[in-house]
N, C-alpha and C positions, 0 to 999 in steps of 0.2 A: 447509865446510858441505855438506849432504846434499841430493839436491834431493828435492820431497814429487809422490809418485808421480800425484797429481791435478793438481800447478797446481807446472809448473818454473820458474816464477820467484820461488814459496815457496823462501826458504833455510833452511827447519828443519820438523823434524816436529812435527804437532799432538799433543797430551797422551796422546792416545787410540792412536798409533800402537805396533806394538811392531816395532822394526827388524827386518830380518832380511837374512843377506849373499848375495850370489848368488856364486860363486865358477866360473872358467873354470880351468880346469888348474891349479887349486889356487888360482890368483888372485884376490882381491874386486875383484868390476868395478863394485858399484853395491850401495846399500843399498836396501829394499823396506819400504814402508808398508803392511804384511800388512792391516791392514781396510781397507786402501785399496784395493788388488790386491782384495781380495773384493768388493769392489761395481763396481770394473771390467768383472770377469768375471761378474757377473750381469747387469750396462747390455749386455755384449755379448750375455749369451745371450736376454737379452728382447729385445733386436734381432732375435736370430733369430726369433722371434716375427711379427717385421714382414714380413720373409722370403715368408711361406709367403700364397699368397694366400687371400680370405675364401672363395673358391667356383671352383669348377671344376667344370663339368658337359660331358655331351655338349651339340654344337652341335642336336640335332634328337631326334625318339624321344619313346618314354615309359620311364623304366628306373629303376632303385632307386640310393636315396643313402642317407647317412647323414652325420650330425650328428655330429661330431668334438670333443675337446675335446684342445687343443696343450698342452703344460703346460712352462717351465723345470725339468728334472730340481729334486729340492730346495729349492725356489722357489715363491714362490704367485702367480707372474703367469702367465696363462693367455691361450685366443682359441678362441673354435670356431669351426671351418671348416665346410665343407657338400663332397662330391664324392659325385657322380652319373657310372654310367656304363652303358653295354650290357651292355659287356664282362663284369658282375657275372656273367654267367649268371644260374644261380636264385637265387643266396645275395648276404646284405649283407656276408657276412664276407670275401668276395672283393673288394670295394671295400678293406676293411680293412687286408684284408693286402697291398694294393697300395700302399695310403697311408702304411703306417708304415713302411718303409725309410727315403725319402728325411728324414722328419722325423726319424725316432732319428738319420738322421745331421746333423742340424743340433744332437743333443746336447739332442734337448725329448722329450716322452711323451706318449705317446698314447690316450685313452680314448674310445670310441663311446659313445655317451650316448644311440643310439638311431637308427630307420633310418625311409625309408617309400619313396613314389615321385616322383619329377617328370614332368611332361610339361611338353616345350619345342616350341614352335611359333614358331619365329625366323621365320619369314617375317612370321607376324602381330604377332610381338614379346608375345609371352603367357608365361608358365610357370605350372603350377599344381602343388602339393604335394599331398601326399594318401598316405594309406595306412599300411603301418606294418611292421615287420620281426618275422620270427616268433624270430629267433635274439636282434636287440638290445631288442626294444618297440619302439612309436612315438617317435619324435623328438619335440623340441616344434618342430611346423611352426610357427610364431611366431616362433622364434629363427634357424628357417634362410631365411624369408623376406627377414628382415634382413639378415640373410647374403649371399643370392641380389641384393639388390636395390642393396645397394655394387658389385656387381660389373655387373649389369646394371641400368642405372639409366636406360634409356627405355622401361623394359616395364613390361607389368600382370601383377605377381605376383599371384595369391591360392594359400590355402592352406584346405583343411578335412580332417574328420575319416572322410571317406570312406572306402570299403575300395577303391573301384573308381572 
């Protein structure tokens, strides 16, 4: 008997299985429950999902973010993140292109869905959003507050539609 790629103390495969051989130097070392194997490797990539945290800002400053949307390649489980930084310079698309290496390499995709500004005041425990990116549009400060506030969860976030 065959053991079923989800649950090894199944000794046969479900209806819906279609085998397939894995072969080492020409050898069969084990059989594969191909839609089995596919929803394996989507549990894991949506893991990677869990990976990546909801927000990342500078600790102090006023500087530009943007609202990220994580996405499994081929897949419809998604997460948007928030990262904020100085370092942006003038542009949000420098945040951008700093954020998507490490997540392409977790094998997920990446879409800015829009930018604006934070100011952090950690000593008083404050942050406020505001503003808006002339390259991606405004963010919905709504969603990144949410965002911001799993991640810093003894502060008073607010958000408006401010330019300044």
């Amino acid at each position: 008997m065959v053991e079923h790629a989800l649950n090894p103390m199944r000794q046969s495969f479900h209806e819906h299985c279609a085998v397939g051989m894995v072969y080492v130097v020409g050898r069969a070392v084990t059989r594969l429950c191909v839609p089995c194997t596919v929803r394996i490797f989507t549990v894991a990539m949506a893991d990677a999902l869990g990976k990546v945290p909801d927000a990342e800002v500078d600790p102090e400053g006023t500087f530009k973010y943007i609202l990220v949307r994580i996405k499994v390649k081929d897949g419809t489980e998604y997460k948007d993140i928030v990262r904020g930084t100085k370092s942006a310079g003038q542009y949000h698309n420098h945040i951008f292109e700093k954020v998507t290496p490490p997540i392409t390499a977790l094998g997920l995709e990446c879409n800015c869905l829009g930018g604006g500004k934070i100011e952090h005041n950690s000593k008083d425990k404050k942050l406020r959003v505001f503003g808006e990116s002339t390259g991606y549009g405004k963010a919905d400060h709504s969603v990144s507050v949410e965002k911001l506030k799993s991640v810093f969860k003894d502060y008073e976030i607010t958000w408006s539609d401010d330019k300044e």
